[in-house]
N, C-alpha and C positions, 0 to 999 in steps of 0.2 A: 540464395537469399541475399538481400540486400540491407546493408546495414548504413546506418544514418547515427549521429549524431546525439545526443537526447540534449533536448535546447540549449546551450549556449557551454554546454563541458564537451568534456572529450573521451566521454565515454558514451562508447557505440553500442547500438540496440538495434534487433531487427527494425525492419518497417512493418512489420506485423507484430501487433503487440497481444498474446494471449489472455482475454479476460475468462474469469472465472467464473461470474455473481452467482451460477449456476451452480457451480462442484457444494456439494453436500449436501444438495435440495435434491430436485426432481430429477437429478443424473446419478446413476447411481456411479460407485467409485470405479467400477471396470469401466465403465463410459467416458469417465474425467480421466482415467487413466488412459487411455485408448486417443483421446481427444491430447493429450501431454504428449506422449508419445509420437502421433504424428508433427505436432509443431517440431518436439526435437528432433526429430528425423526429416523435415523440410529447412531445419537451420533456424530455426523462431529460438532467437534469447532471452524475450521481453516476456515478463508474466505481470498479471496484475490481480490482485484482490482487494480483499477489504475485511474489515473487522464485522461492518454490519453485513456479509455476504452471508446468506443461507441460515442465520441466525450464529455468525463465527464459524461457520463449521468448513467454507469455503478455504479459511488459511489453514483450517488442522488438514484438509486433504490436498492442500498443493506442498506443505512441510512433508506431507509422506510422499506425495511423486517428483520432487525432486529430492529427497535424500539422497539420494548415487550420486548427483551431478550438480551441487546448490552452485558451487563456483562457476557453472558455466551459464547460467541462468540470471539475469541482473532482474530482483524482485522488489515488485514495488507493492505497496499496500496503501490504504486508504481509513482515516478518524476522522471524526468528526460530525457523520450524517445522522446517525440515530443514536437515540436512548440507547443506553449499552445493560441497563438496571434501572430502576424503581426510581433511585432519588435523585433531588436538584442535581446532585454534582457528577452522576451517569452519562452526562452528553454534555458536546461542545469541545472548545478548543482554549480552555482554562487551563492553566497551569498543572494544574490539579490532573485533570483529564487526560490531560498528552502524555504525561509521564506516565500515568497508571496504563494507558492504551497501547503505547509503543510496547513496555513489558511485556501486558497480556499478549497483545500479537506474535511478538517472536517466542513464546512462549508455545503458541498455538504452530506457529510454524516450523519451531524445534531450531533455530535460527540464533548467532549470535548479535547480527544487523540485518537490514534489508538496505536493500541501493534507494530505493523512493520510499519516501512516507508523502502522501498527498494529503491536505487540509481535504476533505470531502466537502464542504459548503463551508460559506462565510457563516463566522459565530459573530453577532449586533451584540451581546450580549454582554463578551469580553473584549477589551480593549487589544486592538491590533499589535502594540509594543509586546504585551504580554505572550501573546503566539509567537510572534515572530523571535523574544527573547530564548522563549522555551523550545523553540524549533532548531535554533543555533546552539543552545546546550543539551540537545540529545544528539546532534551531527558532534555535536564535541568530544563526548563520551563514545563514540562510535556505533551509536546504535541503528544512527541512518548516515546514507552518504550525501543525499540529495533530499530537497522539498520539491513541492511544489503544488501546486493548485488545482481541484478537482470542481466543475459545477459552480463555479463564481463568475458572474457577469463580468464584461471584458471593461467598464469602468468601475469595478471594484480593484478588480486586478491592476488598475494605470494610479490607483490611489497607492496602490501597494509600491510598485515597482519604485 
């Protein structure tokens, strides 16, 4: 396997990155397992989920297939795409929002941080300083190591940079 980079650190990640959206849906867990398995036995470190994957159910079964080996595995997850619950303050990338989501996630992943947290979509709604504030005090408290950006057009992203 060939490992690279992950944008501008120094921490390295296969070039194949294993996505999930699947595990806890229409795969069943020997399948997602089976599917785990061979990445870590071709040398794949790179995992990726998300909170809105399979209705969450995607991070409670990649926390169970990597329990043996989380260290060896750099996990990235993904907030911000969909309603998570009923009310106004269920979705988006609000203050509010990021801190209760990153909890439930590593919560769901059995996890004390993950290496990425991805913004899933741009949120028009909340003000960019406020993410990006809240973004920098959960990398503080060490519950992510790295952000970064999922599904945002490449002049929202040049607004950001």
């Amino acid at each position: 396997m060939k490992y690279v980079n992950l944008g501008c650190s120094g921490l390295k990640v296969s070039r194949i990155c294993l996505g999930t959206m699947m595990f806890g849906g229409p795969s069943a867990d020997a399948q997602a397992a089976k599917i785990v398995n061979m990445g870590r036995d071709a040398g794949v470190n790179f995992i990726d989920t998300a909170e809105s994957y399979s209705g969450n159910a995607s991070e409670r079964v990649v926390g169970k297939l990597l329990k043996r080996d989380c260290d060896a595995w750099v996990v990235a997850t993904k907030t911000g795409a969909s309603p998570m619950g009923p009310g106004p303050n269920d979705k988006g990338l609000n203050r509010r929002r990021l801190m209760t989501a990153i909890d439930e996630s590593l919560q769901r992943l059995k996890m004390d941080h993950v290496d990425v947290c991805y913004l899933h979509q741009a949120d028009v709604s909340t003000p960019l300083e406020e993410t990006l504030r809240t973004t920098n005090d959960i990398i503080r408290v060490g519950k992510v190591r790295y952000w970064g950006l999922s599904n945002v057009p490449v002049w929202q992203f040049g607004l950001i940079v």
